[in-house]
C-alpha positions in Angstrom: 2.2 -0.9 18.5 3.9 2.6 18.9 4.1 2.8 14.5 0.4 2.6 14.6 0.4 5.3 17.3 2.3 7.3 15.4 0.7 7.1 11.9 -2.3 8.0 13.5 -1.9 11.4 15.1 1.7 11.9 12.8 0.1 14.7 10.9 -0.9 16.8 14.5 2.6 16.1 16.0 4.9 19.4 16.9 8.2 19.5 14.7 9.7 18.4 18.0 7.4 15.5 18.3 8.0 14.9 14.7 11.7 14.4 15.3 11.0 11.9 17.6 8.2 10.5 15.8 10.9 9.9 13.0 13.6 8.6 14.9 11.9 5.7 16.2 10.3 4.9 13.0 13.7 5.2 10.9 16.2 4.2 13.7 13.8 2.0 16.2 16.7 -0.5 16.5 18.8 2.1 18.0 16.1 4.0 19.9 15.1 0.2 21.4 18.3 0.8 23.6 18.7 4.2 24.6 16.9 6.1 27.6 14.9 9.4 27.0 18.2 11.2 27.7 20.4 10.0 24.6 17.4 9.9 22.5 16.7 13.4 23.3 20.4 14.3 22.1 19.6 12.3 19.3 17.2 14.4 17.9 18.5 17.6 19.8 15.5 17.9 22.1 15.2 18.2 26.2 14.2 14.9 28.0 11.2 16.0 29.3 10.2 16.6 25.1 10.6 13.0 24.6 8.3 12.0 27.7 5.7 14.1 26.8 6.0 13.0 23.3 5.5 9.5 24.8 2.2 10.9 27.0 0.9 12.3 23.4 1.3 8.9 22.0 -0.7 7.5 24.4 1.9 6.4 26.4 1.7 6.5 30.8 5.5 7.5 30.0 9.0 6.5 28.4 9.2 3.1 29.8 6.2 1.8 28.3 7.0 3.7 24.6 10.6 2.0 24.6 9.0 -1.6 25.8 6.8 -1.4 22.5 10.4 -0.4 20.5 11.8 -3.6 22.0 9.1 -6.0 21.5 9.0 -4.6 18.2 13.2 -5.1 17.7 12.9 -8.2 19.6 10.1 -10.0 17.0 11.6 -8.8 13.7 14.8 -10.1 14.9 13.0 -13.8 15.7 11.2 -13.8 12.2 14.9 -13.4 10.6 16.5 -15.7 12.2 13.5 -18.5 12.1 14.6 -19.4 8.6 17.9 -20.1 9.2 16.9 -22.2 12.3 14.0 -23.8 11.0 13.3 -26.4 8.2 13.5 -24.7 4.8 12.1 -27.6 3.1 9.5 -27.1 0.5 6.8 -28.1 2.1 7.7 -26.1 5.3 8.4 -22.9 3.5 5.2 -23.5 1.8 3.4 -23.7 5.0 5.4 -20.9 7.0 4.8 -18.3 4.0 0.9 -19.1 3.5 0.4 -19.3 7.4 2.3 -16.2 7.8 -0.2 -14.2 4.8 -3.0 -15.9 6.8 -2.2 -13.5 9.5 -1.3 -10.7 7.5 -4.7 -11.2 6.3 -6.1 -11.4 9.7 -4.1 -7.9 10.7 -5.5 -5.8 7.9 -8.8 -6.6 8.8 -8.8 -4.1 11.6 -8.6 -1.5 9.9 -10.9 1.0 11.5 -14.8 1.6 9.9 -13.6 5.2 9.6 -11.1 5.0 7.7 -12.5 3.1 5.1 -15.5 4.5 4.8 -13.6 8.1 4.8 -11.1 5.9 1.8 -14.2 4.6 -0.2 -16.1 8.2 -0.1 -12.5 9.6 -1.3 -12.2 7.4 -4.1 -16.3 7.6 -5.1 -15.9 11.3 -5.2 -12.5 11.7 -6.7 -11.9 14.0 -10.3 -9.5 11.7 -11.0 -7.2 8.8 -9.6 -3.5 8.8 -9.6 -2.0 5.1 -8.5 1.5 4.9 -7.5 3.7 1.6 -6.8 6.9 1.1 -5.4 8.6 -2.1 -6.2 6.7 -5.0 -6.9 3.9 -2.9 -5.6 4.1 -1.0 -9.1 2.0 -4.1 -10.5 -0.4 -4.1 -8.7 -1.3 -0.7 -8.5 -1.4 -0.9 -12.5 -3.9 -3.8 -12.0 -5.9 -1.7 -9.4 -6.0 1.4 -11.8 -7.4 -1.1 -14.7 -10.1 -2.4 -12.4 -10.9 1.2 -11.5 -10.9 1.9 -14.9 -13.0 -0.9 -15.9 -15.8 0.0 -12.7 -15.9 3.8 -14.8 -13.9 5.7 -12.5 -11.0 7.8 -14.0 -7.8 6.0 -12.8 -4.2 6.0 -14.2 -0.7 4.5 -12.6 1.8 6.3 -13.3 5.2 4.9 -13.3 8.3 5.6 -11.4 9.5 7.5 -14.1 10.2 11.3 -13.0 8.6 12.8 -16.2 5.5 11.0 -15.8 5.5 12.0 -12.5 6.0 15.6 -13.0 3.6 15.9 -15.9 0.8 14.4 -13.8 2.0 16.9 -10.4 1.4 19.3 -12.6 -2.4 18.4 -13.4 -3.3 17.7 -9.7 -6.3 19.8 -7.7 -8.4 19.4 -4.6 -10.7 17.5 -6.6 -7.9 14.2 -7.0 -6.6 11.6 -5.3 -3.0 9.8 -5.3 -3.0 6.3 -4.5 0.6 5.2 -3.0 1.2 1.5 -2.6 4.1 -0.2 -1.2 5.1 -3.6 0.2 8.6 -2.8 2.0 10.2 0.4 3.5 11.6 1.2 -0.2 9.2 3.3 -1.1 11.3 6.5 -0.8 10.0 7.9 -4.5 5.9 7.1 -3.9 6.1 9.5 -0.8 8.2 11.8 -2.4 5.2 12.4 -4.6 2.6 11.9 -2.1 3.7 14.9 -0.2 4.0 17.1 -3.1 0.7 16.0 -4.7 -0.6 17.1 -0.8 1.3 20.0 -1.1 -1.0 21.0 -3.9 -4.4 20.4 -2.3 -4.9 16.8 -3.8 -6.0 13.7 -1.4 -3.7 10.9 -0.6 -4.0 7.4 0.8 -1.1 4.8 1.3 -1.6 0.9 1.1 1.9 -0.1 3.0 3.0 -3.5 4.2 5.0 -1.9 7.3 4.5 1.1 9.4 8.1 1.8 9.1 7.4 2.8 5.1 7.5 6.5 4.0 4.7 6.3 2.7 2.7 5.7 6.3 4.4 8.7 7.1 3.0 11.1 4.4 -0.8 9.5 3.6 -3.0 10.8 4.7 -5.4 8.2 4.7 -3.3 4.8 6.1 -4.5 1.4 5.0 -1.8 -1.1 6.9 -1.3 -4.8 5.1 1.2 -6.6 6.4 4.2 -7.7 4.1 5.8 -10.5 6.6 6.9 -13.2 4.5 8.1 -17.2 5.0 11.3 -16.0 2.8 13.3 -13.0 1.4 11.0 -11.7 -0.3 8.0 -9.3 1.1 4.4 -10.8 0.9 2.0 -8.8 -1.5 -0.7 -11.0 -0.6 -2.2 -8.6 2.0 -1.8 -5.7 0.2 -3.5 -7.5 -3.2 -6.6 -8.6 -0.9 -7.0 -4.9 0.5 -7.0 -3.3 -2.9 -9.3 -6.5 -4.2 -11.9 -6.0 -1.7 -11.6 -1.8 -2.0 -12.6 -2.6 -5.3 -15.8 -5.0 -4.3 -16.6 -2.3 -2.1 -17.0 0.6 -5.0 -18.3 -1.8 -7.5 -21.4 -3.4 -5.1 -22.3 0.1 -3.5 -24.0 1.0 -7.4 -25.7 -2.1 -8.1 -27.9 -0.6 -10.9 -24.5 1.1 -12.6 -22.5 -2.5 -11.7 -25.2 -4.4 -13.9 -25.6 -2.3 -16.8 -21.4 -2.3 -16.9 -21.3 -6.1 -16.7 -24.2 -6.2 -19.0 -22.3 -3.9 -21.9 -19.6 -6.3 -21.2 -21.5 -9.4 -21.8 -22.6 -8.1 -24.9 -19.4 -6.3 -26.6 -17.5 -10.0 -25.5 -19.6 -12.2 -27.6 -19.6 -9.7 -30.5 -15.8 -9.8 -30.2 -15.7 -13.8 -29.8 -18.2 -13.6 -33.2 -16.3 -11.3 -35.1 -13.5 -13.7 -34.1 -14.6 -16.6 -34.9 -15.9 -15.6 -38.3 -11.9 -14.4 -39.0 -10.7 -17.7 -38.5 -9.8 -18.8 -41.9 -9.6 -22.8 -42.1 -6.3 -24.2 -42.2 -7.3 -26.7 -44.7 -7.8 -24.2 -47.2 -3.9 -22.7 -46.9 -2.4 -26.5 -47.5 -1.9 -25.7 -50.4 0.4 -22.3 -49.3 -1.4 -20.2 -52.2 -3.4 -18.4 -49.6 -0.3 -16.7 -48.3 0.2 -19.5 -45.2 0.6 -18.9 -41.1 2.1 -15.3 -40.0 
């Protein structure tokens, strides 16, 4: 696929190549049509910019770039008309969106050994962890910053609020990381901050659900889980299992550390449940309402 071409040399591109690079990811629908000519003008470079762009995305030449645009154009525009052709019956929406996050499923698990080793050692090693979500993705890169949290690893989420935002820019080094985690290509604000938190030394990584987000643009490490859905609505499923099993991945590599934490954890809960439980006043005793009653 040319979007995973270019998120993967994106960052060592030319400003021409870039121009291209951006074109096809934010206008591929056009681009699907035009020749190297008109997509040159486009972007105000030379034809022979655009094929050599193509050569440095791995491509024998133009032709074959713009047959991956098309096949590309040509399957997102199947997967939004199958709804309205198909059965939209419960049970076959049921079984188009759970077949279709099967796959997703089935896609992110090629991301390279790499890149997650290179994402795991960043994470291990990081000062501190800034989480970002964009749209529904804001939820469950809250829940991703608690389980880091909870594995002893300093993790916030910050919110889409610019203040927050800004406060926490401010506090970034070469030491941190920025988490950015989106589902759809609305993620305009999470790459916003990705850059500048790059901009000041710090890491980044994106978790995306389609190459066509900013944020695949501007991380610097790029974990791809697909988003395609059954419906309207973009599939976190993908994206949830990645961050699930990132978080397997840090808490099994210290075994020793994992079973004194679950061990502390064991402990404080049943003192809690205890303290509870001895707190519980019986009801019987409050029948008469002297004792002050419920609430």
């Amino acid at each position: 696929m040319y979007r995973e071409r270019i998120a993967q040399v994106y960052n060592l591109l030319s400003p021409s190549y870039r121009r291209i690079a951006d074109f096809l990811l934010d206008h591929y629908r056009e681009a699907a049509f035009m020749t190297a000519a008109e997509l040159g003008e486009a972007v105000d470079v030379d034809t022979t910019t655009v094929v050599r762009c193509a050569q440095r995305l791995g491509y024998r030449g133009y032709p074959d770039l713009i047959h991956d645009v098309q096949a590309q154009v040509k399957a997102e525009l199947q997967s939004s008309y199958e709804p309205l052709k198909g059965d939209n019956s419960p049970s076959a929406t049921w079984q188009r969106s759970l077949l279709r996050d099967v796959e997703n499923i089935q896609q992110a698990l090629g991301l390279s050994t790499d890149v997650l080793e290179d994402l795991i050692k960043t994470l291990k090693s990081a000062r501190r962890i800034v989480v970002l979500g964009a749209g529904y993705g804001a939820y469950i890169g809250e829940a991703f910053a608690t389980i880091l949290r909870d594995l002893g690893l300093r993790a916030d989420y910050v919110s889409s609020e610019a203040m927050s935002q800004a406060f926490v820019l401010g506090q970034l080094g070469a030491e941190d990381v920025v988490v950015g985690i989106g589902a759809s290509v609305y993620a305009g604000e999470v790459a916003a901050v990705l850059q500048l938190a790059k901009d000041r030394g710090a890491k980044t990584a994106g978790v995306f659900g389609s190459y066509a987000s900013p944020i695949a643009r501007v991380a610097s490490l790029k974990v791809f889980a697909p988003s395609v859905s059954g419906g309207p609505y973009a599939s976190l499923t993908a994206i949830t299992a990645v961050l699930v099993a990132l978080a397997q991945i840090l808490a099994l590599g210290d075994t020793e550390s994992l079973s004194n934490l679950l061990s502390e954890f064991q402990r404080n809960y049943q003192n809690i449940a205890m303290q509870h439980d001895r707190e519980i006043p019986d009801l019987r005793d409050m029948s008469d309402g002297e004792s002050g009653g419920i609430g």
